[in-house]
C-alpha positions in Angstrom: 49.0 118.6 103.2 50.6 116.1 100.9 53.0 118.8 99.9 54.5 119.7 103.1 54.4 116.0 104.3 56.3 115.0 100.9 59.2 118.3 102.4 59.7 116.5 105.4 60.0 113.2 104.2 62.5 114.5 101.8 64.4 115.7 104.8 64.1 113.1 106.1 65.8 111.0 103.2 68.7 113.7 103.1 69.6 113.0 106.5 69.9 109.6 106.6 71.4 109.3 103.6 74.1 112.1 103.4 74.1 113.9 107.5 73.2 111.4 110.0 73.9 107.3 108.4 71.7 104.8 110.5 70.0 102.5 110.1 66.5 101.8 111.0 65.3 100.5 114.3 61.6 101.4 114.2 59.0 99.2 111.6 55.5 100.8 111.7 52.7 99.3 109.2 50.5 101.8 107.5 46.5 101.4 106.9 47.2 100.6 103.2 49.8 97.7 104.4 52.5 99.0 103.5 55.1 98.7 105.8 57.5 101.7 106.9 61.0 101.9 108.7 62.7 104.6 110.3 65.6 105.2 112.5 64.1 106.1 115.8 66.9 109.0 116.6 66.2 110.5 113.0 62.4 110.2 113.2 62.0 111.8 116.5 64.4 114.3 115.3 62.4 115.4 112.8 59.2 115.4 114.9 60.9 117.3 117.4 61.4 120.2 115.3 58.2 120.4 113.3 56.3 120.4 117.1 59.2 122.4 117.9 59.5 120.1 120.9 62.3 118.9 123.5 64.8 115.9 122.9 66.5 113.7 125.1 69.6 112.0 123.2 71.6 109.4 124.9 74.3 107.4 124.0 78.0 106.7 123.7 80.6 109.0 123.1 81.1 110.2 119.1 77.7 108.4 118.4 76.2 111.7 116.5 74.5 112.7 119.1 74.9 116.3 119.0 76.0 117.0 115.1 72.5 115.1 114.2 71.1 117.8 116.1 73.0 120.4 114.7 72.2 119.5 111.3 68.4 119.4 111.7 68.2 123.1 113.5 70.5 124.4 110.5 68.0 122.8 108.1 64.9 123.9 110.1 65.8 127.0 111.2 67.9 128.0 108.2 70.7 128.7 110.3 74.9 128.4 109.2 75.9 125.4 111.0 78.7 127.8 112.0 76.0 129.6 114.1 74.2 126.4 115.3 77.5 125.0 116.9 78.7 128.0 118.6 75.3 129.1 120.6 75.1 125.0 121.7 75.8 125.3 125.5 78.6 123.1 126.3 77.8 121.8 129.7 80.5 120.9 132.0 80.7 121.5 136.3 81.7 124.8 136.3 78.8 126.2 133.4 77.4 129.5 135.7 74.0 130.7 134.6 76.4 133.7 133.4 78.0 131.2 131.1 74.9 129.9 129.6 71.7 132.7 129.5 73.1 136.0 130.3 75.5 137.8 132.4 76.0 141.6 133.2 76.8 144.2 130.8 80.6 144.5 132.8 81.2 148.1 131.2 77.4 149.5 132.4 78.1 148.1 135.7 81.1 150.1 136.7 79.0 152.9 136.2 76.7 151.6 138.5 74.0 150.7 135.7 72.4 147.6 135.5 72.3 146.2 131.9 72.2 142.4 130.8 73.8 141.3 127.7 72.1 138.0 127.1 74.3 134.7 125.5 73.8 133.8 122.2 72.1 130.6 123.2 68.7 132.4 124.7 69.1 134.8 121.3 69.5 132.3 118.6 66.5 130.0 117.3 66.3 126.5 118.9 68.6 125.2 121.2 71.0 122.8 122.0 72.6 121.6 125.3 75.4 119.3 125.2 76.3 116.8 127.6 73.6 117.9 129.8 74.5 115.2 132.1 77.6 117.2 133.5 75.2 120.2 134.7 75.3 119.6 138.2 72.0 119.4 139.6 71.7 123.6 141.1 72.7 124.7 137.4 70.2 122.1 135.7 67.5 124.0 138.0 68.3 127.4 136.5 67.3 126.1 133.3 63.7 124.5 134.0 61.9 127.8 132.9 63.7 128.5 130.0 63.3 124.5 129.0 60.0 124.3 129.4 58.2 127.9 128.5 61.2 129.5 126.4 61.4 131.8 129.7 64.5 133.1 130.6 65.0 135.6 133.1 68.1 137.2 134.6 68.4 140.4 137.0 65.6 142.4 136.0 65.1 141.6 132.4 63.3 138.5 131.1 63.0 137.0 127.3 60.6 135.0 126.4 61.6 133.6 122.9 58.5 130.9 122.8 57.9 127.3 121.8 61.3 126.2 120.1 63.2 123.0 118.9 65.5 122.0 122.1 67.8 118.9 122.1 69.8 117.8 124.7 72.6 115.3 124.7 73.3 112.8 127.8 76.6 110.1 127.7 75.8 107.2 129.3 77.3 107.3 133.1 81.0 108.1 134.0 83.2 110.2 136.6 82.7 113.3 134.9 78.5 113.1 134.8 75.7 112.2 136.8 71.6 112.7 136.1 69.3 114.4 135.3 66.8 115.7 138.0 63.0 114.4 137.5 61.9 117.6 137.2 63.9 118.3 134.2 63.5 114.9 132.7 59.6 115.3 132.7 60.0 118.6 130.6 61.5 116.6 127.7 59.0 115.0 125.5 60.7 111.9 124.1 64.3 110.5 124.6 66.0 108.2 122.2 69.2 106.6 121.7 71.8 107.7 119.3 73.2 104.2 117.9 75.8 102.1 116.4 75.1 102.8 112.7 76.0 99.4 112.0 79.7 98.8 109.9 79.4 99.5 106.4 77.9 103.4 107.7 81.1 103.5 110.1 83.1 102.5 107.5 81.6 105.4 105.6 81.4 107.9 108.3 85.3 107.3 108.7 86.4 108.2 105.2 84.5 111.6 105.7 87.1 112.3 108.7 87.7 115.9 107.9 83.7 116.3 108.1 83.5 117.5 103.7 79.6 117.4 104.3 79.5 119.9 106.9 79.9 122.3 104.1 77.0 122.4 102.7 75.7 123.9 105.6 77.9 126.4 106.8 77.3 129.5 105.5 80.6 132.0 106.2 79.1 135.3 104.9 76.2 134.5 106.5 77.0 133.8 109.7 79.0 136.5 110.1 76.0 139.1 109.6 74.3 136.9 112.1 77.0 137.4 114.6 77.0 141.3 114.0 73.6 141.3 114.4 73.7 139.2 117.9 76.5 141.8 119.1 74.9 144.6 118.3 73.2 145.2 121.4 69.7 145.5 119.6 66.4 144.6 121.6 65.7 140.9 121.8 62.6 141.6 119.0 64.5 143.5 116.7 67.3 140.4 116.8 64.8 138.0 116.3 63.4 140.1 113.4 66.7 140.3 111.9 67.2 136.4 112.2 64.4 135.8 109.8 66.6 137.6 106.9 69.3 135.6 108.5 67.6 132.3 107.9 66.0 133.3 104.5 69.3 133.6 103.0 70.9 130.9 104.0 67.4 128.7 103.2 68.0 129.4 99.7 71.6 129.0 100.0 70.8 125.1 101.3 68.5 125.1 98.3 71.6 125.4 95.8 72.9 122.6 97.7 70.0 120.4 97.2 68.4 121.0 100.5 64.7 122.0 100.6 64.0 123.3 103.9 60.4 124.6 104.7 59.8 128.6 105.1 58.2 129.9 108.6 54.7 129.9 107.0 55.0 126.2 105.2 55.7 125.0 109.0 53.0 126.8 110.7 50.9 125.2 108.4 52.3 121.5 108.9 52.0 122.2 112.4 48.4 123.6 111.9 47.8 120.1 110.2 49.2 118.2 113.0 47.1 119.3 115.4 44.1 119.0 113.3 44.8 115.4 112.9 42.2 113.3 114.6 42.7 110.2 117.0 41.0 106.9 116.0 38.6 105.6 118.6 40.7 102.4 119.5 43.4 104.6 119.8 41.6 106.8 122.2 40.2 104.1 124.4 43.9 102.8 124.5 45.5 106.4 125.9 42.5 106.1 128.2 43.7 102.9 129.7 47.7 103.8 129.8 46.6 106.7 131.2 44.7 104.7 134.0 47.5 102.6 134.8 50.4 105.5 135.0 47.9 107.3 137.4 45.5 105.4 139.2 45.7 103.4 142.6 43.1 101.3 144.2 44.4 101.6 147.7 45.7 104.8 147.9 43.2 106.9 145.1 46.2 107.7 142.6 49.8 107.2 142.1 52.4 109.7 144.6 56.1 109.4 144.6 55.6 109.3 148.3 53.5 106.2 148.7 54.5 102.5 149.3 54.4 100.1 145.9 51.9 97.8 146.3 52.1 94.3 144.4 49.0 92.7 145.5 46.7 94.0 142.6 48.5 92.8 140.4 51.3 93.8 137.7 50.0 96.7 136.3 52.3 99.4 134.7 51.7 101.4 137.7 53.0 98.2 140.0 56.0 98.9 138.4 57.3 101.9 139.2 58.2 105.0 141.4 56.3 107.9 140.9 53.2 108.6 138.6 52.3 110.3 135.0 52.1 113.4 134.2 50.4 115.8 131.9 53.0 116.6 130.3 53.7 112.7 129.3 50.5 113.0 127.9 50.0 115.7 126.0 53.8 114.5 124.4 52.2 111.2 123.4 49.3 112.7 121.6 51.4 115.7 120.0 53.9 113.1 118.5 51.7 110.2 117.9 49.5 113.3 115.5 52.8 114.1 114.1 53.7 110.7 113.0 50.4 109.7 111.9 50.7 113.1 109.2 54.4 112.0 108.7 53.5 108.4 107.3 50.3 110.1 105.4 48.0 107.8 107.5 44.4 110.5 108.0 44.0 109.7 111.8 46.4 108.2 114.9 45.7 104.6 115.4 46.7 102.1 118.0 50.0 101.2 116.5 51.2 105.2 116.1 50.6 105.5 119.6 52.0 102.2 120.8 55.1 103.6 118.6 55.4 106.9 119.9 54.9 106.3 123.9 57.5 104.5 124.8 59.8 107.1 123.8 57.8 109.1 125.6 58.0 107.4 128.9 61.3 105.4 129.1 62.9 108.4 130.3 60.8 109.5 133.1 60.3 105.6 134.3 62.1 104.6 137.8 61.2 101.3 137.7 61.4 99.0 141.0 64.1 95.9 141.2 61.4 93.6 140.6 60.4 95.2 137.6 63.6 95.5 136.0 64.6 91.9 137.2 61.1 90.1 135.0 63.6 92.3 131.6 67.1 92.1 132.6 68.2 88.9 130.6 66.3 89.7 127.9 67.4 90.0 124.0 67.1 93.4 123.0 68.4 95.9 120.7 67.5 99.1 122.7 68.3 100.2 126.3 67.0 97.9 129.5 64.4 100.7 130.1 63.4 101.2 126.3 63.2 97.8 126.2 60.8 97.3 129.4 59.0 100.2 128.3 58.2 99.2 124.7 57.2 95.8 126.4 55.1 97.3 129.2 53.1 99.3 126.9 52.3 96.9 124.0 52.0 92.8 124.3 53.9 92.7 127.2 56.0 89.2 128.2 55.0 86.0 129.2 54.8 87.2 132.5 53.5 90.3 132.4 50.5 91.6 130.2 50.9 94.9 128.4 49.0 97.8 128.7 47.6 97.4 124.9 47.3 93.3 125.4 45.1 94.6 128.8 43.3 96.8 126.6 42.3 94.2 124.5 41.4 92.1 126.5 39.0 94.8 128.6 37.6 96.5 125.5 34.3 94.9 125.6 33.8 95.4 129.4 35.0 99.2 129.2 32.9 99.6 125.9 29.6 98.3 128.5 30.2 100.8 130.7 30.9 103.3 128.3 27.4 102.6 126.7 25.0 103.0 129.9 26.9 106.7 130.5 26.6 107.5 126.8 22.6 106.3 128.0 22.9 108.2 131.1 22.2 105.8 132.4 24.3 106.1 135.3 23.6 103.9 137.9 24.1 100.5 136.0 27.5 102.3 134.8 28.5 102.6 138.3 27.6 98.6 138.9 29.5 97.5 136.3 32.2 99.6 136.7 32.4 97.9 140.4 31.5 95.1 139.3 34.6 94.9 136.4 36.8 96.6 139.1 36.9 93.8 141.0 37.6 95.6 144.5 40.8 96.8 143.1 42.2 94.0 141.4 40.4 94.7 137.9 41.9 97.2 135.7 42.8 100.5 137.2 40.0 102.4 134.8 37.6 100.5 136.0 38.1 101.7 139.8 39.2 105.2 138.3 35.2 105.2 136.6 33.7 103.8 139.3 34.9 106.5 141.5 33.9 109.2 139.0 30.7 108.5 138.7 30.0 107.6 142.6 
């Protein structure tokens, strides 16, 4: 385990010191004491593509957004940058599903035979949309299969290429973009903000303006016999095949360059660890309450997009926004809080993993109301208004409104009571207290949400 942790971290180092300068924005504490800092657009990076996951990068124009991206898949996936920057889709209005998965083979179909010749961006390893934003919303639909299962589908023929790394990049608002639907948004696990590196990196990063360290990734001979092999009209298994020899080679042509990237099996096996990684009990009992409060309503049974907001119980996450979880939400913060907690060498997921992790998570997929936004909106912060609320809402929370883990806290020894008479089953007084500690819908939400389970 140590091994394959000690890989990562090293790429890790690489990047932020010699691909992707930053500085750090994240400050985690480990069991031992020892305190740890990352750069939250690097660290979810690198989490996305050992849990080969999806990534939401936002951010201003030239911030990194996309070559940070680009270098990680060329590491991970031992592909020629060359070959990572030309199957990126480039979104604009205009991108046609035949522009971005596959179209029709043009000289089978003037002889009246159907035959699909799929884009290099379904066929190549990983994948990368850029500028997402600029998809209008029909074309962003196309895509919610192939994001979400590794599905694509076109005429009659259909690829599914799997679980793979997928990062998208979003500019913040202008003329020439707009959003992202829900629907899409939900399928992405985390979203972070590519930012300002601070001055002495730009300063850096502007001496390197005819981009020297992209060399050490690109890979000419290489990604030429990757390009044969994508034309060659093979069957989507035989390319995929043949893009294991591809990445082979140019792993141990990184390796001359310094560059220790892991081999297929060494991530299986760090992904095998991940999910082996157990959750602490606090850290349990605390998903258990988030989970409550994205979820749960006293009046109406459980959070819909279609009901009224209601204030009176109180400001609860859920009080705070349009909409309700999801299981995807969930099963992101657990994948990635397991995947940090094996990153930073800790043996289980505690509270402060997960208090890391979810907010990334959620920010994203959060419409908060006016009045929730209005509590933040003046606020001294470093990260994005909803980041900011987010990270708030989840942890301590503000003078004015209690967190979910300062709620937590604060419940613990009720929710621990009622825990203990159905661990009895003794079911009955479970119900009571769980009535009693819901306080006809102004306690916390998992109290109503185990009083109702166990009526």
């Amino acid at each position: 385990m140590k091994g394959l942790r000690e890989k990562v971290g090293k790429i890790y180092e690489v990047m932020s010191n010699e691909f992707y300068l930053c500085r750090d924005d994240i400050k985690v504490t480990s069991k031992e004491g020892e305190e740890k800092r990352y750069n939250s657009a690097l660290l979810f990076g690198i989490l996305t593509e050992v849990n080969k996951g999806k990534q939401l990068l936002f951010g201003e124009y030239g911030g990194g957004k996309t070559t940070s991206a680009e270098y990680l898949h060329s590491i991970f996936y031992g592909l020629p940058l060359e070959l990572v920057k030309k199957s990126a889709i480039r979104a604009d209005p205009q991108k046609t599903e035949e522009k971005m998965t596959a179209r029709p083979n043009y000289g089978k179909l003037y002889d009246k035979k159907e035959e699909v010749v799929w884009q290099h961006f379904v066929l190549v390893p990983g994948k990368i949309i850029d500028e997402f934003n600029r998809l209008p919303e029909p074309n962003q639909s196309l895509l919610l299969d192939g994001v979400d299962r590794g599905e694509w589908s076109y005429l009659n023929d259909h690829i599914s290429s799997g679980r793979e790394a997928f990062f998208a990049t979003c500019n913040y608002a202008d003329r020439g973009n707009g959003d992202l639907i829900p629907p899409m948004l939900d399928r992405f696990d985390v979203a972070v903000e590519s930012k300002f590196p601070g001055v002495a990196n730009a300063m850096a990063i502007a001496q390197d303006y005819e981009n020297e360290k992209d060399k050490k990734l690109s890979n000419p001979e290489v990604y030429k016999e990757a390009i044969a092999l994508l034309n060659s009209g093979k069957s989507y298994e035989e390319i995929k095949d043949g893009m294991k020899g591809v990445s082979k080679k140019h792993k141990e042509f990184m390796k001359k360059q310094g560059i220790e990237a892991l081999d297929e099996t060494e991530l299986l096996e760090a992904n095998d660890e991940i999910k082996k990684m157990p959750i602490e009990l606090e850290a349990s009992r605390y998903l258990s309450f988030l989970i409550a409060e994205l979820n749960v309503d006293s009046k109406y049974g459980q959070k819909r997009s279609n009901d009224k907001i209601d204030m009176e119980n109180g400001f609860y996450l859920g009080n705070l926004f349009e909409g309700s979880g999801s299981r995807r939400e969930e099963k992101s913060i657990v994948r990635y809080s397991k995947a940090f907690a094996w990153l930073m060498g800790d043996s289980e997921v505690n509270i402060e993993h997960m208090t890391t992790v979810a907010p990334y998570v959620l920010w994203h997929r959060m419409r908060f109301t006016e009045n929730a936004i209005g509590q933040f909106r003046d606020d001294e912060r470093d990260d994005p208004l909803i980041l900011h609320m987010t990270k708030r809402l989840v942890g301590e929370g503000s003078e004015k409104i209690l967190g979910v883990k300062k709620r937590y806290q604060e419940c613990r020894e009720m929710y621990i009571t009622v825990m203990n008479y159905i661990e009895k089953e003794d079911f009955t007084k479970a119900k009571e207290k769980a009535e009693e500690y819901a306080k006809g819908g102004k306690g916390h939400p998992i109290f109503t949400e185990l009083a109702r389970e166990l009526s």
